[in-house]
Structure formats: C-alpha cells, structure tokens
N, C-alpha and C positions, 0 to 999 in steps of 0.2 A: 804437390808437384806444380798446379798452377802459380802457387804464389814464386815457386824458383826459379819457371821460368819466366813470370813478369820482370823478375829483380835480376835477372840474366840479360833480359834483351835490355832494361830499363840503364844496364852497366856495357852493352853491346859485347858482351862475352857470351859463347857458345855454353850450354847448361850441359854436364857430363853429370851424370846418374853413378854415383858410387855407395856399395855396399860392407861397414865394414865388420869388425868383430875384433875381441882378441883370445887369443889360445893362452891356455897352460903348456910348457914344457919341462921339463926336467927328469931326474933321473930315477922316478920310479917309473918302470915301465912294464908292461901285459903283452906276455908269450903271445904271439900270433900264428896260424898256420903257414906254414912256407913246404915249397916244395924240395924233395928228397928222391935217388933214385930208388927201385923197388927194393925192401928188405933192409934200407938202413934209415935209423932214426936219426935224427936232424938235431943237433944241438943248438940249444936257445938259450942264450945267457938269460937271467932274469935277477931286479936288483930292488929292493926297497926301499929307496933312501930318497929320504921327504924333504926333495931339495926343487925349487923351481923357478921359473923365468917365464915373462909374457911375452907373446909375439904380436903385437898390432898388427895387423895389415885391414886394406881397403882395393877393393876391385871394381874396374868396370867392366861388368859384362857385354857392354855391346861394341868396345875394339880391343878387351883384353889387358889393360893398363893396371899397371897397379903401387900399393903403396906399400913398406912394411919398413916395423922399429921394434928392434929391440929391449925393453923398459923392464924394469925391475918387478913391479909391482901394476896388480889393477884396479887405481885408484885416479880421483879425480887430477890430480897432478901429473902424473903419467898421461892420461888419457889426452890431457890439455895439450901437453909438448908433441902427442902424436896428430892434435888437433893443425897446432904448428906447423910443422913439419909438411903434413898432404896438403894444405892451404898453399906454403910458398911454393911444393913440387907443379901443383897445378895452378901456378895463379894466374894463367892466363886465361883460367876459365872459371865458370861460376858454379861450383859442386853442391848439390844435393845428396846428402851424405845420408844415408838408409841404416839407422841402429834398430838393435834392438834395447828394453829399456831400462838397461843395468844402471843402479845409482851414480856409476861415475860417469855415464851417458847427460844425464839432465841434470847434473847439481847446480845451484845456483851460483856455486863459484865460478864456471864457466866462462871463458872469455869466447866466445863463437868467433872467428876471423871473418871477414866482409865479405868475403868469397863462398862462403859457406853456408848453407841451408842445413837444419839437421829435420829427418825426420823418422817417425820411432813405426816399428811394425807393430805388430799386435801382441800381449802379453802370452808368454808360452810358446811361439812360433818359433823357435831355431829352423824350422825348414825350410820356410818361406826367405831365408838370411842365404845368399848364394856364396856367401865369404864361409860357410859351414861348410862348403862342399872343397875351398881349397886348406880348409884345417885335415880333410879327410887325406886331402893327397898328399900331403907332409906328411901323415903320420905314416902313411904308407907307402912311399917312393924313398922316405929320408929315415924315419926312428922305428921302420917295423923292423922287430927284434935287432935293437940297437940298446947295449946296457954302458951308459956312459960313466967314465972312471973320474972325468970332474965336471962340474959347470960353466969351467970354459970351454972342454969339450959339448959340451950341451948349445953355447954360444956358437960354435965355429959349426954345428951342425944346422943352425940356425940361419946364418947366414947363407950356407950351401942351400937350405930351402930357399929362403928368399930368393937367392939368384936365379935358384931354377924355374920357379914359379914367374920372374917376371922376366925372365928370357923366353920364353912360352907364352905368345899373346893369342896366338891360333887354339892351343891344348888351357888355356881357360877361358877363352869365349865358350867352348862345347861345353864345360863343364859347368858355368856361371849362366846363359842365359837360358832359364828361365822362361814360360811363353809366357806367363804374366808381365814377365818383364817388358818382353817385343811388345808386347799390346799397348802397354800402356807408354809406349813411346811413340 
C-alpha cells in the first residue's frame, strides 16, 4: 500500500483501493430456499447444463464504485482486457487493485497499465476478497432459482446484475467495507 501511494502522489492522482475477483455463471444451477405461502410447495426449476460465462468485476469499498465485464473465459487474456478496461474507467486516478492469486492474476504476460498497482491477499483467503461478498448478492438478488433457456439469456441476466450492483453505491459500501479495510486507510 505504501508504495501506491508514493506512485499516486508521486503522479498527483488521488489512490482509490479496489478489490477485484471474477465469478462463474451459467446455466447449471442449485435449488435455493425461497419462500412459499403455508401448505404449498414452491416450484424450482433446476437444469444441468455445463455451459458458462465469467463476470469480472472490481469494487471500491469506501464510496461504492465499481467495475464489471463480461469475458469468455478466466485466463490471462481475458483478465488483461479486464485489466484495460477498469484502468481507462478510472484513469484519473491511481488504483491499487487487491487480487487474490489466481495464475491469470500474476502471469508474466501481463501488461499492468501505469495507473495500476496490483496487490495479492494471502493464499486460500476468499474472505478477506470484499468482491466475494458482491458474487454473493448476484447470486441471490438476480440467479437464485433462475434456470436459464440460453446463454445469452445468462448474458442479459448479467448485465441486469452489473447495473444493479453499480447503481447501488450506498448497498455496497455496507456490504464491501470491511474494518480491516477502514483501518488501513
């Protein structure tokens, strides 16, 4: 952290702390409980089909901002254009970008953009990743018990998260900070 903020003020841009991740979606999906009135069972589609799509996104916890792309696959080429992407959305500022340390995270093919710090949590911590916690409210605001008929219906449900999630900067700052986070700012 101190080195992104030297290379922040050292660039006179403000240092914005983001945390990212990316999801699986597609259209195998897991029966959830939902609620029913007394005495009648609740129908729940459920489908098996080993079809899926990644969701990039990246948050900041302490005003709520955020990033997401939709990308094929979760490999170093994907990850790079998602690299792209949140670099020019924020390029007026200097991002310290918080992964955890999946091989398309650190490869050496990487091109890091100038704006960008990356730094890796500790191995086996998903918990400590506050971008876990808005994989949790997509899965549950948008695909709990949702059995999708294609993969562009999968896409188009995708984007209805994103927008919802980053129209919402109040309902994920609660959910993204973290006191470790405050402290260390």
């Amino acid at each position: 952290m101190r080195r992104a903020r030297r290379v922040a003020a050292a660039k006179g841009r403000p240092l914005r702390i983001m945390f990212a991740d990316e999801a699986r979606f597609g259209r195998m999906n897991r029966p959830r409980p939902c609620w029913a009135p007394a005495g009648v069972r609740p129908e729940v589609a459920s489908q098996l089909i080993r079809e899926y799509i990644y969701l990039y996104g990246a948050v900041s916890p302490t005003d709520g901002a955020c990033a997401f792309l939709i990308l094929p696959a979760s490999d170093t080429e994907c990850f790079q254009i998602f690299l792209d992407i949140l670099a020019k959305k924020f390029s007026r500022t200097h991002i310290l970008l918080v992964l955890d340390g999946a091989g398309n995270h650190n490869s050496g093919e990487l091109v890091i953009p100038a704006n960008v710090t990356l730094a890796f949590l500790p191995p086996y911590s998903p918990e400590l990743n506050p971008q876990e916690h808005i994989w949790d409210e997509i899965r549950e605001k948008i695909f709990k018990n949702y059995a999708a008929k294609s993969m562009d219906e999968v896409c188009d449900k995708l984007v209805e998260a994103a927008l919802y999630i980053e129209q919402n900067p109040k309902m994920v700052k609660s959910i993204t900070s973290f006191p470790y986070i405050l402290k260390s700012l």
